[in-house]
C-alpha positions as CSV (number, residue, x, y, z in Angstrom):
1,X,-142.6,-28.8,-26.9
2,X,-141.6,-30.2,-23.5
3,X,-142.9,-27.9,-20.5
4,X,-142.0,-27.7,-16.6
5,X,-144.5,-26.5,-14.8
6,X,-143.8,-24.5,-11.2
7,X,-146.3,-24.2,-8.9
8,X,-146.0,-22.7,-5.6
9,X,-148.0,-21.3,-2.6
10,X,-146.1,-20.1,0.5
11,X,-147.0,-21.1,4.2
12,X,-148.5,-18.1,4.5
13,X,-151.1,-17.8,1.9
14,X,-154.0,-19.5,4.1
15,X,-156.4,-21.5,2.8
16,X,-154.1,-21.3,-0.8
17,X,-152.6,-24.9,-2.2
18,X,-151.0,-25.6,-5.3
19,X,-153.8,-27.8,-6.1
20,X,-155.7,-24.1,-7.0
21,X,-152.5,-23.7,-9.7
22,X,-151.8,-26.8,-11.3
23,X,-155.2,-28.2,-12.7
24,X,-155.1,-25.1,-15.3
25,X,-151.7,-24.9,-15.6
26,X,-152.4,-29.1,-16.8
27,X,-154.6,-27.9,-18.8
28,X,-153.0,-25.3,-20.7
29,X,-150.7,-27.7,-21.4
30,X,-152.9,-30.2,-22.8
31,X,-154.4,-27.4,-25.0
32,X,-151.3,-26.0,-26.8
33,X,-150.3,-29.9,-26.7
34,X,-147.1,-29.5,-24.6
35,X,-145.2,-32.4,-23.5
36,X,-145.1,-32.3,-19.9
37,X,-141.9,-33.7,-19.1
38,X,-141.9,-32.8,-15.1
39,X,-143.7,-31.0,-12.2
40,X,-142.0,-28.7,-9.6
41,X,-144.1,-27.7,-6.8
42,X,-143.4,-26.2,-3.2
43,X,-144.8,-24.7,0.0
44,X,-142.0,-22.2,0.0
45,X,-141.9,-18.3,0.4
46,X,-140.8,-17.0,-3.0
47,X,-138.7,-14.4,-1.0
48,X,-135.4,-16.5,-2.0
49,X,-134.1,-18.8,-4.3
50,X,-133.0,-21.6,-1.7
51,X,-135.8,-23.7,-2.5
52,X,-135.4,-27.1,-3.0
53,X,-138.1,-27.6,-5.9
54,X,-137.0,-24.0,-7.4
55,X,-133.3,-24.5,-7.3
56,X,-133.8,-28.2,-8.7
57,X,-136.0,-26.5,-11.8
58,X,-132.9,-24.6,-12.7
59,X,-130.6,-27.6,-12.1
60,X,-132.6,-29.7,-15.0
61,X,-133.2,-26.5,-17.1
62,X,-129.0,-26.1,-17.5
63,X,-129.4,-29.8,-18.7
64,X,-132.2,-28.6,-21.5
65,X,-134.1,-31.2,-20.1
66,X,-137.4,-29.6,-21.3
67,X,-138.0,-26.3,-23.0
68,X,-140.1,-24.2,-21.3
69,X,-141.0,-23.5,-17.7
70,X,-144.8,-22.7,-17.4
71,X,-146.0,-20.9,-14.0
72,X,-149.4,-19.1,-12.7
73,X,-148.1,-15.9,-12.1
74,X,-144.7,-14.2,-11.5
75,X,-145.1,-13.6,-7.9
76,X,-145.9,-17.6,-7.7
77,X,-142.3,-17.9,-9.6
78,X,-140.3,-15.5,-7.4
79,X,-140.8,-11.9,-5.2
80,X,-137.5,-11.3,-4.7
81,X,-137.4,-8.2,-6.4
82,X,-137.6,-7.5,-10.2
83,X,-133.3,-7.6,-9.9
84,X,-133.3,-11.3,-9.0
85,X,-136.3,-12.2,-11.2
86,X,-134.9,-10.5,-14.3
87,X,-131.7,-12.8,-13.7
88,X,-133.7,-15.8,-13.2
89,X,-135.4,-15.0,-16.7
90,X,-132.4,-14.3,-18.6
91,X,-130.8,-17.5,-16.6
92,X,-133.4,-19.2,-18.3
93,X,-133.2,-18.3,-21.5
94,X,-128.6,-18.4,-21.9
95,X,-129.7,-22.2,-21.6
96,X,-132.4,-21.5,-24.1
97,X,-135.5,-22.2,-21.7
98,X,-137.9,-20.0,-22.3
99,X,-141.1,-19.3,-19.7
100,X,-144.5,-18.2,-20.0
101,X,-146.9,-17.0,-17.3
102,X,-150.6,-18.7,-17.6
103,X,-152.0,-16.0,-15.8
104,X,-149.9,-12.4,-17.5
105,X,-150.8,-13.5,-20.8
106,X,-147.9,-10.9,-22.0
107,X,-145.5,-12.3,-19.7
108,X,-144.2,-15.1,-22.6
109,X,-140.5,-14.7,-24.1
110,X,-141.9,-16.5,-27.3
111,X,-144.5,-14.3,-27.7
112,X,-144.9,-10.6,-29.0
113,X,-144.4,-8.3,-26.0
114,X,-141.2,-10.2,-25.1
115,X,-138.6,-7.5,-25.6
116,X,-140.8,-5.0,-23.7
117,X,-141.4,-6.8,-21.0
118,X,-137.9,-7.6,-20.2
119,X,-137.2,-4.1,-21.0
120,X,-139.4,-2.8,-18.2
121,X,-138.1,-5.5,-15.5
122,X,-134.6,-4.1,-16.6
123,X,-135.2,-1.0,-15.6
124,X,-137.6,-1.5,-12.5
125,X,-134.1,-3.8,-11.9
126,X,-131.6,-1.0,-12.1
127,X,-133.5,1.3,-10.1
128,X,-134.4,-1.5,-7.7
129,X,-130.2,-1.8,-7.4
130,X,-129.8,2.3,-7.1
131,X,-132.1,2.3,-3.9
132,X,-130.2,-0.8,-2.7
133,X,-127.2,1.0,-3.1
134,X,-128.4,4.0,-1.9
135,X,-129.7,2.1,1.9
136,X,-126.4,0.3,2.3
137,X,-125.0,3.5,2.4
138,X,-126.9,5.7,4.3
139,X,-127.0,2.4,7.2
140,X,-123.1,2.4,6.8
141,X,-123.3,6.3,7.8
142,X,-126.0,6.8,10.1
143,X,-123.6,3.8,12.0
144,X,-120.7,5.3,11.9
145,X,-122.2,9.0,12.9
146,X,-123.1,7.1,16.3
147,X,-119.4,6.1,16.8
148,X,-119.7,2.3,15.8
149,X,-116.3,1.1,14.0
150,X,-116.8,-0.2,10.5
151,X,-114.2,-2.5,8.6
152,X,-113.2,-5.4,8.0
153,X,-115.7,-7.9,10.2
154,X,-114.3,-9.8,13.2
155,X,-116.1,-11.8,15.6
156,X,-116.2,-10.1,18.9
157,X,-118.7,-8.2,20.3
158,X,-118.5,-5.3,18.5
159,X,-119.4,-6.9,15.5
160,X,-122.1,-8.4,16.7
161,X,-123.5,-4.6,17.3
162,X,-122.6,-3.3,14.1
163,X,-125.0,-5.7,12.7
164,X,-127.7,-5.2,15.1
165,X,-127.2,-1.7,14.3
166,X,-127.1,-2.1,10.4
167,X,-130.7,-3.7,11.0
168,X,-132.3,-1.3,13.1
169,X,-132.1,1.2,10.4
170,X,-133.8,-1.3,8.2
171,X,-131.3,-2.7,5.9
172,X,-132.0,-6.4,5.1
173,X,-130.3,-9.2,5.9
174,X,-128.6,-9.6,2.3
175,X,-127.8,-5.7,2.3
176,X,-126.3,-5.7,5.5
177,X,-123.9,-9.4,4.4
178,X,-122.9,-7.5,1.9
179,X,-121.7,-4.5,3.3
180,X,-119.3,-6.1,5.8
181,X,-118.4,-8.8,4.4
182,X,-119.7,-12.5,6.1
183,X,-122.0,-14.7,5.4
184,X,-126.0,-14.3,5.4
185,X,-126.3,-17.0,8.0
186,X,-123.4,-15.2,10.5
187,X,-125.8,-12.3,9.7
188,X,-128.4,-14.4,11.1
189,X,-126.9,-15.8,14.0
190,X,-125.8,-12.5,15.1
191,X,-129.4,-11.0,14.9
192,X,-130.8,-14.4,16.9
193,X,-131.4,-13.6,20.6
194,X,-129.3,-14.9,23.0
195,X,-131.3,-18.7,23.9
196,X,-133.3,-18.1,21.1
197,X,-131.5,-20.9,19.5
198,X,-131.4,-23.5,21.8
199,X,-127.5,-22.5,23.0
């Protein structure tokens, strides 16, 4: 069987390297004599997929150029929520990749406890998209009970305060692109104090 393995510390976790991951994740390799065709690993937070070793795992997994992805845990393979980590798994598996977890021994979609699993993170998933749901719109109200315009964005000033004001109630970055309509990185930009950015 030909194996990717992912391994992956972020910037933040001090005093944590891959090098902590990938000597058993060799090894457990070696011991269920899997082919390991290719090694991903990162210094990335898992908090999106826009990581260059992450998104280049998915690129050569559409090409079925091995057959399963072995990790250390799922929060070392993504903590983006279980909404974007379900569709990552299931990603995986319409190009018939499957992945196993070395250290959630259940977390395996060739072993037993497959369907339950995935079951579970479907419906932490669909409540995980309820609450989502549920933020966007209470933000959009509690901004338009203090007289801020919503609609369709345009960039003047005004905009630039609905967003500010979308985030001060806590909505993320994603939540609040979303609701009106631009990009993540305009999101950004319009959160980034004025000089903050060299300008």
């Amino acid at each position: 069987m030909r194996v990717a393995i992912y391994a992956r510390v972020s910037t933040k976790d001090k005093g944590q390297t891959t090098d902590n991951q990938l000597p058993d994740l060799r090894r457990y390799a070696e011991a269920h004599k899997f082919d390991v065709v290719q090694e991903y690993i990162e210094e990335e937070s898992a908090g999106t997929g826009n990581r260059a070793q992450f998104k280049a795992l998915f690129d050569d997994a559409r090409k079925r150029r091995f057959d399963v992805v072995l990790f250390w845990s799922l929060d070392r393979f993504s903590r983006e929520g279980a909404l974007a980590t379900l569709n990552y798994l299931n990603q995986l598996e319409s190009w018939g990749v499957g992945y196993k977890s070395f250290s959630e021994q259940y977390l395996d979609s060739t072993g037993l406890f497959k369907e339950a699993i995935v079951s579970i993170l479907a419906t932490i998933a669909k409540q995980e998209k309820v609450r989502l749901s549920e933020r966007v719109k209470a933000g959009l109200a509690r901004t338009a009970a203090k007289g801020t315009r919503l609609g369709p964005p345009s960039k003047d000033q005004a905009v630039v305060d609905q967003v500010r004001a979308l985030k001060a109630t806590g909505m993320s970055n994603q939540a609040i692109s979303k609701a009106m309509h631009i990009s993540p990185s305009t999101v950004a930009k319009y959160l980034t104090p004025v000089g903050a950015d060299g300008a």
